[in-house]
mmCIF file of the C-alpha atoms, coordinates in Angstrom:
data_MODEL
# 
_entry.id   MODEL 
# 
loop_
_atom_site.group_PDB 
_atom_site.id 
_atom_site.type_symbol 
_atom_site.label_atom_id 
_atom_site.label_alt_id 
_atom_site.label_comp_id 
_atom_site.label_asym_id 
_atom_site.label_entity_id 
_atom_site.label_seq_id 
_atom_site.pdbx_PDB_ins_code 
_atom_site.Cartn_x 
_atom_site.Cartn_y 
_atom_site.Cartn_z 
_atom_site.occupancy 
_atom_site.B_iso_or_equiv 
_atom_site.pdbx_formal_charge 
_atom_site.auth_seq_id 
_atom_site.auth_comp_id 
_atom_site.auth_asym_id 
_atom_site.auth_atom_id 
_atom_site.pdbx_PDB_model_num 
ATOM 1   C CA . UNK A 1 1   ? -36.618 -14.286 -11.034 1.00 0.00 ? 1   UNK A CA 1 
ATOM 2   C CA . UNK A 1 2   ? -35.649 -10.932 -9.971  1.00 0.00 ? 2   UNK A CA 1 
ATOM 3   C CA . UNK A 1 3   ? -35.325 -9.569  -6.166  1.00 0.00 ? 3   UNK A CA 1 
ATOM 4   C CA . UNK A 1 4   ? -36.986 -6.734  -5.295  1.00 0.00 ? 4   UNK A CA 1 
ATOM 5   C CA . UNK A 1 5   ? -34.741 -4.267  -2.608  1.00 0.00 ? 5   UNK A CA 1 
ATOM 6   C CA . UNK A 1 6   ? -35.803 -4.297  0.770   1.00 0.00 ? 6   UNK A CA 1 
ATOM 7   C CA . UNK A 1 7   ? -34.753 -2.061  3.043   1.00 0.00 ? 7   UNK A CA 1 
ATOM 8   C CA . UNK A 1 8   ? -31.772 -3.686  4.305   1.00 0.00 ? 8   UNK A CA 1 
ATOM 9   C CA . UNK A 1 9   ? -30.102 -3.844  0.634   1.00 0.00 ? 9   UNK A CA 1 
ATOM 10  C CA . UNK A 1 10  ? -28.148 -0.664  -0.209  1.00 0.00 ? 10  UNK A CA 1 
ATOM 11  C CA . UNK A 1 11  ? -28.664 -0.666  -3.702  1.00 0.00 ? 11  UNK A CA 1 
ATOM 12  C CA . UNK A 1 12  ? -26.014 -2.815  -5.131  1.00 0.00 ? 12  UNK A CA 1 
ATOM 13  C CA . UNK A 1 13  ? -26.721 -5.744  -7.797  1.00 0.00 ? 13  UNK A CA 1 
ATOM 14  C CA . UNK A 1 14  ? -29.000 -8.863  -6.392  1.00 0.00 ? 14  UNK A CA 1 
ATOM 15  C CA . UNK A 1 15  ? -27.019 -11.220 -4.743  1.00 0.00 ? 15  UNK A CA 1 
ATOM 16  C CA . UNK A 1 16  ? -24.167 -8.781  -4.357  1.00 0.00 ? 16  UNK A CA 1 
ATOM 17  C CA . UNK A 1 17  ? -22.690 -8.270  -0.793  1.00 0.00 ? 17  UNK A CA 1 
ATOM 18  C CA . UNK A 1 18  ? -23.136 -4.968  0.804   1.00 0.00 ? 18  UNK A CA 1 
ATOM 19  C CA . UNK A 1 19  ? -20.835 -3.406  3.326   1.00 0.00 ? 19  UNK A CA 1 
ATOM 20  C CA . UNK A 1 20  ? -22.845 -5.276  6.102   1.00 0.00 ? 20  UNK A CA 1 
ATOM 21  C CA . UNK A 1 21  ? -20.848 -7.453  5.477   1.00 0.00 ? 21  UNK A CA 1 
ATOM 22  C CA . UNK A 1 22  ? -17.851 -6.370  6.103   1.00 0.00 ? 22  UNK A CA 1 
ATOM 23  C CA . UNK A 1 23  ? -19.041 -4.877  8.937   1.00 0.00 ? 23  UNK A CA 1 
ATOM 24  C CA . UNK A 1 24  ? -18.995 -8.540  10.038  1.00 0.00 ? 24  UNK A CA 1 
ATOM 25  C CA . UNK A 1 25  ? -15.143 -8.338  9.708   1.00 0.00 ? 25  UNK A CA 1 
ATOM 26  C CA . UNK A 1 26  ? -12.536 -6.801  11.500  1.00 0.00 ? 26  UNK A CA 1 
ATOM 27  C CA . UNK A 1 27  ? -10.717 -4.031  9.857   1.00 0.00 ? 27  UNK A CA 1 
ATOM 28  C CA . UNK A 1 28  ? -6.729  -3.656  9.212   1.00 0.00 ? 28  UNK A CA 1 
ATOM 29  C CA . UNK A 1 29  ? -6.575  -1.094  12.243  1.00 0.00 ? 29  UNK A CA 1 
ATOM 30  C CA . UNK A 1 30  ? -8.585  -3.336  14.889  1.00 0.00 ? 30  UNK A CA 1 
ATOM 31  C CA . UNK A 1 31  ? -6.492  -6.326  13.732  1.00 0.00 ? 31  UNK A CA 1 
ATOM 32  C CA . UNK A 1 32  ? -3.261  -4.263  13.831  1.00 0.00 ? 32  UNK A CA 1 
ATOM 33  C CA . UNK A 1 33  ? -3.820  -2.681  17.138  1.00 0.00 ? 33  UNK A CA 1 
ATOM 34  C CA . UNK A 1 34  ? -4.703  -6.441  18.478  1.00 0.00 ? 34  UNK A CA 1 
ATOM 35  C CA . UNK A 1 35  ? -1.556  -7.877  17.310  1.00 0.00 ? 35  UNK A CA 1 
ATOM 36  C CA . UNK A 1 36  ? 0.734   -5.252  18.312  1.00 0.00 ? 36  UNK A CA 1 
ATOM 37  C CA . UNK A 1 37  ? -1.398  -6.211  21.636  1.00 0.00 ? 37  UNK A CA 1 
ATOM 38  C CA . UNK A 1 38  ? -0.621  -9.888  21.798  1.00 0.00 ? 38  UNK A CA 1 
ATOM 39  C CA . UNK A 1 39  ? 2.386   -10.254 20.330  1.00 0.00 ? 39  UNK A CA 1 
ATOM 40  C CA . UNK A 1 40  ? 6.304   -9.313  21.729  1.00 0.00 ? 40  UNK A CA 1 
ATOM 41  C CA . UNK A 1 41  ? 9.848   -8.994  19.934  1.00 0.00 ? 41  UNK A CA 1 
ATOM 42  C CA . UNK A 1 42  ? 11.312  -11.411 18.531  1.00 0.00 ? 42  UNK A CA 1 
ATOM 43  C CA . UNK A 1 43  ? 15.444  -12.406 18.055  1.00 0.00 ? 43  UNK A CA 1 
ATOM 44  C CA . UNK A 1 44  ? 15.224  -11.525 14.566  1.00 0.00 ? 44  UNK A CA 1 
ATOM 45  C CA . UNK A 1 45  ? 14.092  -7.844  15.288  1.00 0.00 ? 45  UNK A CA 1 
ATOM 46  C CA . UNK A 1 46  ? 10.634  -8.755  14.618  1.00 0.00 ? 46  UNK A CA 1 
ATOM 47  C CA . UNK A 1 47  ? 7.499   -9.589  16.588  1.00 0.00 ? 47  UNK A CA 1 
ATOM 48  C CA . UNK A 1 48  ? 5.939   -12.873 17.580  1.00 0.00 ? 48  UNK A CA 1 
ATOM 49  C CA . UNK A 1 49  ? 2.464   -13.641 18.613  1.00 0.00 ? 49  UNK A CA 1 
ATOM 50  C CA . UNK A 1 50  ? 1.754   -17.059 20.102  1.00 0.00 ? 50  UNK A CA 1 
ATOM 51  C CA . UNK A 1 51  ? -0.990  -19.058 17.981  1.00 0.00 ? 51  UNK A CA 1 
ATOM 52  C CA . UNK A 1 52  ? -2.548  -19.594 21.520  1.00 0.00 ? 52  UNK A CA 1 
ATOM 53  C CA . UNK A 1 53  ? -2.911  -15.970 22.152  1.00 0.00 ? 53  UNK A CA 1 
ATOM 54  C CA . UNK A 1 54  ? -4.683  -15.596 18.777  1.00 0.00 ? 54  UNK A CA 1 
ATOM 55  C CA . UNK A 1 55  ? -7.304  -17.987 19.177  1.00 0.00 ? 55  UNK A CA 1 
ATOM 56  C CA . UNK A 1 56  ? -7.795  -16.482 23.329  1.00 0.00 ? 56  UNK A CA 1 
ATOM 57  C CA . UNK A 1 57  ? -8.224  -13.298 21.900  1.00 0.00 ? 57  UNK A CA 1 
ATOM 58  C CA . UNK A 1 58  ? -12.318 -14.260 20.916  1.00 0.00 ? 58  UNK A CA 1 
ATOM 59  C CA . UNK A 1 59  ? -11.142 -12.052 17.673  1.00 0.00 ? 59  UNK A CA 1 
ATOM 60  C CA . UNK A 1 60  ? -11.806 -14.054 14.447  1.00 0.00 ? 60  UNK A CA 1 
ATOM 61  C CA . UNK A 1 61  ? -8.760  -15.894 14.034  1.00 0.00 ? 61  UNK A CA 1 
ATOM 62  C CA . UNK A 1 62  ? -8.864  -16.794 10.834  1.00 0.00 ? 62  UNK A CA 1 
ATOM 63  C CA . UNK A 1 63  ? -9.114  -13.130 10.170  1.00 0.00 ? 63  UNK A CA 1 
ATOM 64  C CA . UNK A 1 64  ? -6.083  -12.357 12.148  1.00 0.00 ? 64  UNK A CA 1 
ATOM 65  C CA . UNK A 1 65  ? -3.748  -15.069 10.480  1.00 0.00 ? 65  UNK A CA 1 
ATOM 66  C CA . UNK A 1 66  ? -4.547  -13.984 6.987   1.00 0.00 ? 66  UNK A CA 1 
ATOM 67  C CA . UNK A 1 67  ? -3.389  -10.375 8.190   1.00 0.00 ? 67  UNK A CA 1 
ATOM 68  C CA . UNK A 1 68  ? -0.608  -11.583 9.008   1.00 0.00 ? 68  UNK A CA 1 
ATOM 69  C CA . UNK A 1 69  ? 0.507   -13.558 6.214   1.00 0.00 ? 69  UNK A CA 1 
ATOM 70  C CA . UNK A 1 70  ? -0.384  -10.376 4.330   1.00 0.00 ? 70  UNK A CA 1 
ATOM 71  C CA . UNK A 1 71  ? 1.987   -8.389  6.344   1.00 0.00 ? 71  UNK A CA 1 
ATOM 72  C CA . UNK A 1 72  ? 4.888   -11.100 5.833   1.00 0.00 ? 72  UNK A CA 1 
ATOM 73  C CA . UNK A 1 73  ? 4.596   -13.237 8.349   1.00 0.00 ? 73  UNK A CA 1 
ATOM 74  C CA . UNK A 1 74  ? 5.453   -16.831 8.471   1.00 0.00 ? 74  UNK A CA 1 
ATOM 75  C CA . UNK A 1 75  ? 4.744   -19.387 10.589  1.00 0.00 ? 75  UNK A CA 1 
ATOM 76  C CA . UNK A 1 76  ? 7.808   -20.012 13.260  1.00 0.00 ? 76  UNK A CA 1 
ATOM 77  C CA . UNK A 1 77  ? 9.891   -23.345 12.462  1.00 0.00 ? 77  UNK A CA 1 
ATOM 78  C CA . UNK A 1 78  ? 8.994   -25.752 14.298  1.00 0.00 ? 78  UNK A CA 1 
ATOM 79  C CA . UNK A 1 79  ? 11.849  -28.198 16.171  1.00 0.00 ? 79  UNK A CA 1 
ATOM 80  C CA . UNK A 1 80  ? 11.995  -31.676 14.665  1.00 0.00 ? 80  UNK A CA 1 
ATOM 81  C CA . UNK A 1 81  ? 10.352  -34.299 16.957  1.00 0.00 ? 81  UNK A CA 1 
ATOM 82  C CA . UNK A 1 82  ? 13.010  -35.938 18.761  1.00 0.00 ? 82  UNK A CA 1 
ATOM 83  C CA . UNK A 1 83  ? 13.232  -40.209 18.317  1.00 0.00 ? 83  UNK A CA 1 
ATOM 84  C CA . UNK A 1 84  ? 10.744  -41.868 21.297  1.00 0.00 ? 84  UNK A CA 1 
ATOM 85  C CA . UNK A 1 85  ? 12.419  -44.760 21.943  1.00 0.00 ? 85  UNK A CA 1 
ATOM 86  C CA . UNK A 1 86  ? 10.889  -48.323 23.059  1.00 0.00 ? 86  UNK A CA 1 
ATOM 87  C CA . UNK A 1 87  ? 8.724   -50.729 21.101  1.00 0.00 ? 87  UNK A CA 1 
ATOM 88  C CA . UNK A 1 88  ? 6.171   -48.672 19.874  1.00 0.00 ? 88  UNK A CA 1 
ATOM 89  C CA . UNK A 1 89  ? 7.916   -45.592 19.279  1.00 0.00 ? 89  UNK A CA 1 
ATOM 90  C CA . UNK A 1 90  ? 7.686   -45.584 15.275  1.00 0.00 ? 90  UNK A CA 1 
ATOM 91  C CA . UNK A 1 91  ? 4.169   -46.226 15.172  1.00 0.00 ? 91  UNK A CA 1 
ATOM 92  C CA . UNK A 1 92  ? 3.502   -42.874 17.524  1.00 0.00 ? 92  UNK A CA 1 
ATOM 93  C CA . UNK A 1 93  ? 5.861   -40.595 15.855  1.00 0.00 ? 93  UNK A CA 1 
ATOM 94  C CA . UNK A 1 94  ? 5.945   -38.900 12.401  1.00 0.00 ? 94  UNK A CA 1 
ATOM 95  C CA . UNK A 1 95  ? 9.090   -39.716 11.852  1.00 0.00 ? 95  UNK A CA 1 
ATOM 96  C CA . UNK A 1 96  ? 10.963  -36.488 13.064  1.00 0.00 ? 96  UNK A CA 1 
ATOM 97  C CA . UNK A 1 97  ? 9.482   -33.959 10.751  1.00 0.00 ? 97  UNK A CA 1 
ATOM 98  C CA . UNK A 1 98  ? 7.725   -31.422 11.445  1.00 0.00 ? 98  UNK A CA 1 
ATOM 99  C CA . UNK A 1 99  ? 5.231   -31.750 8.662   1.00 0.00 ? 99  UNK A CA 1 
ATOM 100 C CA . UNK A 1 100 ? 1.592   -31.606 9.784   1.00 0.00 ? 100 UNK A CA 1 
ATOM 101 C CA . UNK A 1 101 ? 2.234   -30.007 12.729  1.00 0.00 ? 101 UNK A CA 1 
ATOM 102 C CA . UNK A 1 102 ? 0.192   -26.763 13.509  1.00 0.00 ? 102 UNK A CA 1 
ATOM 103 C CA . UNK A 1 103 ? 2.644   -23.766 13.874  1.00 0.00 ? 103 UNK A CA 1 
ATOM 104 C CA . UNK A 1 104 ? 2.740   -22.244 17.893  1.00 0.00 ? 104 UNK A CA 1 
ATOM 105 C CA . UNK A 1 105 ? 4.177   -19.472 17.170  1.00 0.00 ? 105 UNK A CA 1 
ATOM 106 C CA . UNK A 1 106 ? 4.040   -16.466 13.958  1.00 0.00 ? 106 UNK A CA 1 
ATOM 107 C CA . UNK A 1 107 ? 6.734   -13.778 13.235  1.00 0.00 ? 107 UNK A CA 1 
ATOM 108 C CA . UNK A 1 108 ? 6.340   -10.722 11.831  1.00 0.00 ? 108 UNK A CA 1 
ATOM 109 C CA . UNK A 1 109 ? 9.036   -8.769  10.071  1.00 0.00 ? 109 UNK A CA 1 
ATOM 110 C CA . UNK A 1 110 ? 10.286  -5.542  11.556  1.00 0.00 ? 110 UNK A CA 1 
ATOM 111 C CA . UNK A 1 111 ? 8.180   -2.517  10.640  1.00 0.00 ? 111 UNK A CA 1 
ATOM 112 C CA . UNK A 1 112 ? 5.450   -5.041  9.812   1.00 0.00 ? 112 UNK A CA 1 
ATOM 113 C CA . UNK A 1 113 ? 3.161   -3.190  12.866  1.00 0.00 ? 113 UNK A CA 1 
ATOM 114 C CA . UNK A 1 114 ? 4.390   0.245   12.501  1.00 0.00 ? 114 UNK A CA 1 
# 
């Protein structure tokens, strides 16, 4: 069965996503301009942007964190969980690693906001 255009479609293929869609989306420059924004320098010459600030920001997140990785940026290491002591400490820990643990912290390369 065929669709017939209506006059929200913009004459692409049925089925095909038109640029109301990405629309929807924040562009490079918004995202850009938000991260320079919410993020500050970092040791290595970089920038950082606090996870937390991200997900204030009302911006779509998930957006924002794919720019990033685009743009080279990784995910700050994370300390290794120091040893809880007492009777129940293995069971609540991970065993020191950081594995699993959600990342606070991003950092950009230098230039990566220029």
């Amino acid at each position: 069965m065929q669709t017939q255009p209506t006059q929200h479609d913009h004459g692409g293929q049925p089925g095909e996503r038109t640029s109301d869609a990405k629309s929807e989306a924040p562009d490079d420059d918004a995202i850009r301009t938000l991260v320079k924004r919410l993020s500050r320098r970092h040791r290595s010459g970089g920038q950082v942007i606090e996870r937390a600030a991200i997900l204030a920001a009302g911006a779509d997140s998930s957006a924002i964190l794919r720019w990033i990785a685009a743009h080279a940026g990784e995910p700050e290491e994370l300390a290794p969980l120091t040893a809880g002591r007492g009777l129940h400490a293995a069971r609540l820990s991970d065993g020191g690693g950081a594995g699993g643990r959600t990342p606070l912290r991003y950092v950009l390369p230098a230039g990566a906001l220029s």
